[in-house]
C-alpha positions in Angstrom: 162.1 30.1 118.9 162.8 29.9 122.8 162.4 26.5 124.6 161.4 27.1 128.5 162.0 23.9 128.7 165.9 24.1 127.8 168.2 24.6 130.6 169.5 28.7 130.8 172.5 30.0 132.5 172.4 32.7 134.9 172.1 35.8 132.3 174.8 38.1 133.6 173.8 41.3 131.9 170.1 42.5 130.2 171.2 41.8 126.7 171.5 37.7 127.8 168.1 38.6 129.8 166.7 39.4 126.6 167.4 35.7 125.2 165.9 33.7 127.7 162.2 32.7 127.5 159.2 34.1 129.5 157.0 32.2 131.4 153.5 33.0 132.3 152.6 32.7 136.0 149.0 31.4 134.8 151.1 27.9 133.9 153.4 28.2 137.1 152.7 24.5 137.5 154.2 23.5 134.4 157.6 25.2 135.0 157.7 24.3 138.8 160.5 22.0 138.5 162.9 24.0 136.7 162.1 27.1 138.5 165.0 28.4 139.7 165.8 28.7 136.1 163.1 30.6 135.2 164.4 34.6 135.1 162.0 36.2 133.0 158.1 36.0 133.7 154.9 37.6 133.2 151.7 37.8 135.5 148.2 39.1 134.4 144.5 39.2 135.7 145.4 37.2 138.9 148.6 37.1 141.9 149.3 34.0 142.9 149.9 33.6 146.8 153.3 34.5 148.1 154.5 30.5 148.2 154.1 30.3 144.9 156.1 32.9 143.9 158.6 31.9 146.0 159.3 28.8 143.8 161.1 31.5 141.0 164.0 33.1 143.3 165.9 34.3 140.4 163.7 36.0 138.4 165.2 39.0 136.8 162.3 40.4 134.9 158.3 40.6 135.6 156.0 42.2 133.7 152.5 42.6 135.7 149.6 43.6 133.0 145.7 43.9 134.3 145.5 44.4 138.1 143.3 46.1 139.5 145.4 45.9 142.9 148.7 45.8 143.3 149.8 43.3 146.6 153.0 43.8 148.1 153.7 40.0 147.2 155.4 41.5 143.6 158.5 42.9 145.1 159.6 40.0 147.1 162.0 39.0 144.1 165.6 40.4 145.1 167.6 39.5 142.0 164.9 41.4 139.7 166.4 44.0 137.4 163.4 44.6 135.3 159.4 45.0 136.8 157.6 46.9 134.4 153.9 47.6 135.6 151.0 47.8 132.3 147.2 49.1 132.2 147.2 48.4 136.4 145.5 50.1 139.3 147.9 51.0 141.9 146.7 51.9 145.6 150.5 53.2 146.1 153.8 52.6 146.0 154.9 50.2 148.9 158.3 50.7 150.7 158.9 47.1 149.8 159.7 48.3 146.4 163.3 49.6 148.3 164.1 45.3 148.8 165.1 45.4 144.7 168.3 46.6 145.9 169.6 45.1 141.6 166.2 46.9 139.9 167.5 48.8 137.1 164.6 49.4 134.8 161.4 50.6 136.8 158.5 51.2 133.8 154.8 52.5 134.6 153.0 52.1 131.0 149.4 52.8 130.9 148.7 52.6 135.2 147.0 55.0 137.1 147.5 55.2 140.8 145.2 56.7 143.4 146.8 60.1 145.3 146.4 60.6 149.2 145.9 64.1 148.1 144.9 65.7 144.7 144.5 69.2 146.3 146.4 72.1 144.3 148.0 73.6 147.6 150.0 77.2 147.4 152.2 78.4 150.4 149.5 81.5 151.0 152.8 84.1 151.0 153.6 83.0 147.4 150.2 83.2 146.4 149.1 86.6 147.6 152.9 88.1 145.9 152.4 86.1 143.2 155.2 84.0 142.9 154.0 81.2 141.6 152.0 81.2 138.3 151.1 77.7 138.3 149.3 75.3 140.2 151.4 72.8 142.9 150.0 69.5 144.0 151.6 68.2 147.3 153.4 65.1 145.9 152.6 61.4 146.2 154.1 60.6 149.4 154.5 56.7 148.3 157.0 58.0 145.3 159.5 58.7 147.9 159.9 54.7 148.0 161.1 54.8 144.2 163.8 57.4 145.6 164.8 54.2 147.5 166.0 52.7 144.3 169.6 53.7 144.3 170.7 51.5 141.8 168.0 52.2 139.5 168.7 53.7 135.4 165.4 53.7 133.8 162.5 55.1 135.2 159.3 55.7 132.7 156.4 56.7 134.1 152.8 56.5 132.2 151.0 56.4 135.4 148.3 59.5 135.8 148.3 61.6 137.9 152.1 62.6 139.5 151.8 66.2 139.1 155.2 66.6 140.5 158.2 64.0 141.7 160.2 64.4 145.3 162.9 66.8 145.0 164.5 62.9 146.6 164.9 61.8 143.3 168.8 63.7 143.4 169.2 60.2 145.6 169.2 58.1 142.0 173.0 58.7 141.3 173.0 55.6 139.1 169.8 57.2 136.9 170.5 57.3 132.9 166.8 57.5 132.1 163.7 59.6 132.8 160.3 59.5 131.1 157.0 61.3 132.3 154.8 60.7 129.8 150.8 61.4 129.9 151.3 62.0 133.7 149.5 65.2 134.3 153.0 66.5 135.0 153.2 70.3 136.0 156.6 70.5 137.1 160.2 69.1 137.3 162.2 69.0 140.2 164.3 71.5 140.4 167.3 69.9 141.7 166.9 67.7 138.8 170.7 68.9 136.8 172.4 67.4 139.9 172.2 63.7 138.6 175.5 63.7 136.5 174.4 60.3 134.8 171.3 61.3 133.3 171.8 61.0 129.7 167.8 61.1 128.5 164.6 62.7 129.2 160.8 62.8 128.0 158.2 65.1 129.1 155.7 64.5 126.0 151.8 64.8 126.5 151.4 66.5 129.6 148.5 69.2 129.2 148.7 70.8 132.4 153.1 71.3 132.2 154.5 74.7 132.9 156.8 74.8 130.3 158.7 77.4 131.6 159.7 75.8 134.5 160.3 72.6 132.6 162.8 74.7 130.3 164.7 76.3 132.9 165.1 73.0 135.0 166.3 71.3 131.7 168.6 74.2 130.4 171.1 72.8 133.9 170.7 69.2 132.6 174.5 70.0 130.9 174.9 66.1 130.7 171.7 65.3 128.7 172.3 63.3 125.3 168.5 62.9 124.4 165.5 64.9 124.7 161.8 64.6 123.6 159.3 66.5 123.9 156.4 65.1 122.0 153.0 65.8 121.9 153.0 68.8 123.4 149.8 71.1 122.7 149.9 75.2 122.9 147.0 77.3 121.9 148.5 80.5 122.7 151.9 79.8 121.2 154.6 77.6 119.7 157.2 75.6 121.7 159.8 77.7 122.8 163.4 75.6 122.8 166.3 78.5 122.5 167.1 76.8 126.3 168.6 73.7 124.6 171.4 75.9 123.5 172.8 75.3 127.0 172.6 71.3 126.1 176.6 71.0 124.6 176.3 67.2 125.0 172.3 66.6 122.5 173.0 64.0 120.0 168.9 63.2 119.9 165.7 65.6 119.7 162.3 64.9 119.4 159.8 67.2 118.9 156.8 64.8 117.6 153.3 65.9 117.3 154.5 69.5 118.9 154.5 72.8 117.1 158.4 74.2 117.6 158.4 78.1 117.5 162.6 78.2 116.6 163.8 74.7 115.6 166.4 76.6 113.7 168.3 76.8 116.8 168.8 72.9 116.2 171.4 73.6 113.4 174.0 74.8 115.8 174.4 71.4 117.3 177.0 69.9 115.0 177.1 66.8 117.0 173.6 66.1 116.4 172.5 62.3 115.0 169.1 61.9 115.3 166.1 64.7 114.4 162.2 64.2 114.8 160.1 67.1 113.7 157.0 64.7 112.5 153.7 65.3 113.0 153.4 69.0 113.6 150.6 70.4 116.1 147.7 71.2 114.1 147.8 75.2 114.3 151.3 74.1 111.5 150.0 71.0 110.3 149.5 73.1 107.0 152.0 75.5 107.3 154.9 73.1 107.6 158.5 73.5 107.9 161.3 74.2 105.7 165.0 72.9 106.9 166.6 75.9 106.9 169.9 76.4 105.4 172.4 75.6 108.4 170.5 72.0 109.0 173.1 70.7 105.8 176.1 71.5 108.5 174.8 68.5 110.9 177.0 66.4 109.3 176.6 63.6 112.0 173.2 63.5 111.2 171.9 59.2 111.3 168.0 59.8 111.4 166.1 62.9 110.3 162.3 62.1 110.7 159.8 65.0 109.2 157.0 62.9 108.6 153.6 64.7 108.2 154.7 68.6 107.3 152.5 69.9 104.9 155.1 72.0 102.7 156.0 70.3 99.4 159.6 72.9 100.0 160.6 70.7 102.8 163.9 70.3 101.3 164.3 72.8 98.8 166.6 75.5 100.5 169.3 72.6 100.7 169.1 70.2 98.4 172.8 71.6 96.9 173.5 70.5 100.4 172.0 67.5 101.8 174.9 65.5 100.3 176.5 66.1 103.6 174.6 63.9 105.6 176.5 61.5 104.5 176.1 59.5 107.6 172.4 59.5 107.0 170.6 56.4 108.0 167.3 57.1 107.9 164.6 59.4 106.5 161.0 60.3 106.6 159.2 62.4 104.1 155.7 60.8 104.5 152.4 63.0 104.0 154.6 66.1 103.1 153.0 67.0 99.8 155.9 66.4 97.9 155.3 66.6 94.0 159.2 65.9 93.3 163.1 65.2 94.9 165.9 66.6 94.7 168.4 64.4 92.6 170.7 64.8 95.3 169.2 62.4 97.2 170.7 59.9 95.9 173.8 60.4 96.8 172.9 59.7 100.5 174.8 56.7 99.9 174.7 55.2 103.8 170.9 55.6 103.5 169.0 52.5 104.4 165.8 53.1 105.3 163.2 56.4 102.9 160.0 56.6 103.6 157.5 58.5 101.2 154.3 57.3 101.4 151.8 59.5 101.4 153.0 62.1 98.8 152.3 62.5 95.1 155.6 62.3 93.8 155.0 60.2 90.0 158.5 59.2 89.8 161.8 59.0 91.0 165.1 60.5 90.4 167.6 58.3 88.4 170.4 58.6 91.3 168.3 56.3 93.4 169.9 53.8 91.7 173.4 54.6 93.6 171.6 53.9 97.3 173.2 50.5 97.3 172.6 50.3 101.4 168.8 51.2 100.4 166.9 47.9 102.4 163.5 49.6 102.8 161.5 51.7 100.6 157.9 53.2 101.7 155.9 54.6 98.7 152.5 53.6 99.9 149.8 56.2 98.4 152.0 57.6 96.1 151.4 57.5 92.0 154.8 56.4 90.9 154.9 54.8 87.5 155.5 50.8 87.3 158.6 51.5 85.1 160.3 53.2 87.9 159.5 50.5 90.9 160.6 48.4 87.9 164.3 49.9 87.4 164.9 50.1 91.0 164.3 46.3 91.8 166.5 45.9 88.7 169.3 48.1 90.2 168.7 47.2 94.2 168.0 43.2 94.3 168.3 43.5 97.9 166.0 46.5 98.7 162.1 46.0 99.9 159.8 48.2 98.2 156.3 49.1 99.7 153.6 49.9 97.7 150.3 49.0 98.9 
């Protein structure tokens, strides 16, 4: 366990961050003396005044939880790389935020902040000809200060509502990371494919998006690596993602909680490592998927996560051919209806971490005693006979086995 009260060097990149303690500002009096090595800190309910936090200039990392104001006081630290803001009221923005000339990782989680103007305004012109088919909110003026930011690489945003983000953000050269998540988000910028660095992206939850416009402005993100796009909800029809053919570079998509109308597509990314089609939308909770055919040719395949489709076939069309994943870390089959696996599955000999809770399988193929890298085992809920749990701790000293 971290002492605070051991001296720390100067971490010099956010992996050393991670290892040094956090303080909480409520005992700011305890670590008074030693506060210029303080670097990491939290502060809840209550700010203190501005000379107090003036006795931490180094601190690299503040998390502020519970406000129901948000004083200007927090961005007077100038060597903070981390300020990550958590169930807080936010008035705006402030242009102080542009003094964290070292913030890297800028994080909204659960905040809501309160728009000069939550109007849906339409150039008249584009209304009458009807070119736009969705409604526009005149943007939070304050979020042109996070444009400020030019050294920034993460930006996450749970903060309702930001209906739409400055076209400014093209300023964030240095940005690897973009979440919108459960923002009311309607639409992306468009300019959006000009930041060369930005390597992942998360629109999830956001009932009001024009997924059109979303699709087009990420079909010119060439440069994207990751994508998710979870919890998205469609009563009239499926997810449409034939754009990410444009996307040479995917290695990770996410598609959690959201009914996909042509996932197939998927299977012509050869490069891909990590899959998650879990949790369908209800109108295919029962229907399911079935990994077609051309999924065995994704042989760089590390984590495939299906969790929660209601076909006990999940696997049948290529269970001759799943022994090509043979980089395969990870895997979730939980709550698919399974009855029975494919004895090929045991020869996923990299795999180290199966989950199939939730399934009525009664037993388990004999090859699962080859997963030697096998560490975690999930059959919660399932009706697999002792004698079978039995073998495998026999077999797999090492592996963890969860059964209630």
């Amino acid at each position: 366990m971290m002492n605070v009260n051991e001296p720390f060097n100067q971490p010099n990149n956010r992996e050393e961050l991670k290892r040094c303690p956090k303080i909480d500002f409520r005992q700011w009096k305890e670590h008074k003396k030693k506060s210029e090595q303080i670097y990491r800190a939290e502060l809840s309910t209550k700010v203190p005044n501005a000379e107090v936090l003036a006795y931490f200039p180094n601190l690299m990392e503040l998390e502020v939880k519970y406000l129901k104001f948000v004083p200007k006081e927090i961005f007077q630290f100038p060597k903070l790389k981390i300020l990550t803001f958590y169930d807080c009221k936010i008035d705006e923005i402030y242009p102080e935020i542009g003094f964290l000339h070292d913030l890297e990782v800028l994080k909204f989680d659960i905040c809501e902040i309160f728009l000069e103007n939550k109007k849906r305004v339409y150039s008249f012109w584009d209304k009458i000809l009807g070119k736009v088919n969705y409604p526009i909110y005149e943007p939070e003026p304050s979020l042109l200060n996070v444009c400020n930011l030019l050294n920034i690489r993460e930006l996450s945003f749970r903060l309702r509502p930001i209906p739409e983000f400055p076209e400014d953000i093209i300023k964030l050269e240095n940005l690897e990371s973009l979440s919108f998540i459960q923002t009311d988000l309607i639409a992306l910028p468009q300019n959006l494919s000009v930041l060369s660095r930005l390597k992942s992206i998360e629109i999830s939850a956001n009932s009001e998006a024009n997924y059109a416009q979303i699709s087009e402005v990420l079909s010119n993100c060439r440069f994207l690596e990751e994508l998710k796009l979870n919890g998205i909800r469609n009563d009239k029809s499926p997810l449409d993602i034939d754009f990410i053919k444009k996307l040479a570079r995917l290695k990770g998509f996410s598609a959690r909680n959201t009914f996909v109308k042509n996932f197939e597509v998927l299977s012509s990314f050869g490069q891909l490592e990590k899959i998650d089609l879990s949790r369908p939308d209800v109108y295919a909770y029962k229907k399911g998927i079935t990994i077609p055919p051309d999924f065995a040719n994704l042989v760089h395949l590390r984590e495939l996560n299906l969790a929660g489709n209601q076909n006990p076939q999940i696997l049948a069309k290529i269970s001759s051919k799943i022994t090509q994943w043979q980089q395969l870390e990870r895997l979730d089959l939980s709550n698919c209806q399974l009855k029975n696996l494919p004895e090929e599955l045991g020869e996923l000999t990299n795999l180290q971490y199966l989950n199939l809770a939730e399934n009525d399988l009664t037993d388990l193929p004999h090859t699962f005693d080859y997963l030697s890298n096998l560490r975690t085992l999930n059959l919660k809920n399932c009706k697999i006979h002792p004698k079978y749990i039995n073998r495998l701790r026999e077999m797999l000293p090492k592996l963890q086995i969860h059964i209630d």
